[in-house]
N, C-alpha and C positions, 0 to 999 in steps of 0.2 A: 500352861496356857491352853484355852479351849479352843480346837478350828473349827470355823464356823461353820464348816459341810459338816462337821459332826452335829451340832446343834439344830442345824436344820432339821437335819435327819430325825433327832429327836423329837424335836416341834413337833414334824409332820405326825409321826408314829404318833402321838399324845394327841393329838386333833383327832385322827383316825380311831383312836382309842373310844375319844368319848364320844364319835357314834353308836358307836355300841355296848354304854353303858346302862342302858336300858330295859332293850331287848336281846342281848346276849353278853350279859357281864360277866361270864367266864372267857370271851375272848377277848374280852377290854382287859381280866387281870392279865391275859398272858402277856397282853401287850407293852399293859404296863411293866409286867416283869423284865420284859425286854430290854424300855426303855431304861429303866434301873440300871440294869445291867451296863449298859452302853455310854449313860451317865456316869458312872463310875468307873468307867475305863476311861471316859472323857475328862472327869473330874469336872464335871458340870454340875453344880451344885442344885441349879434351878430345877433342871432336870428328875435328879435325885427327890428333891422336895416336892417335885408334884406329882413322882408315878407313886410314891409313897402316900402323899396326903390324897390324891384319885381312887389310890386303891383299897384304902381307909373306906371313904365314904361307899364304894360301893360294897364292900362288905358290910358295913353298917343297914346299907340297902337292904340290900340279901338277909338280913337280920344277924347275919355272924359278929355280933358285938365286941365279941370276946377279940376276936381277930382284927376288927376294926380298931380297936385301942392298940393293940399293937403297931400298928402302923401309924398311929400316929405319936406315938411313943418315941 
């Protein structure tokens, strides 16, 4: 089961994340690494899926394609 101050927490960092995917998407991926990380220690699935599929895109951004398919792999 997920508690839901874990989730939060996560939410928040992921909001926080995609301010700066933009203009500084190397601290959005760490963010998102983060949240990964903390999703699966939560066993938050949502969570998992969207630092995953965020971080996709912004490497796709970044033009790293190769990388970007991985993540959404």
């Amino acid at each position: 089961m997920v508690a839901q101050k874990d989730t939060v927490k996560i939410l928040q960092l992921i909001d926080k994340a995609e301010t700066f995917e933009q203009n500084q998407p190397e601290k959005a991926l760490k963010i998102y690494a983060k949240t990964y990380n903390l999703s699966l220690k939560a066993n938050y699935n949502k969570g998992i899926y969207k630092s995953l599929q965020y971080s996709g895109i912004i490497y796709a951004n970044i033009g790293n394609y190769k990388l970007a398919l991985d993540y959404y792999d």
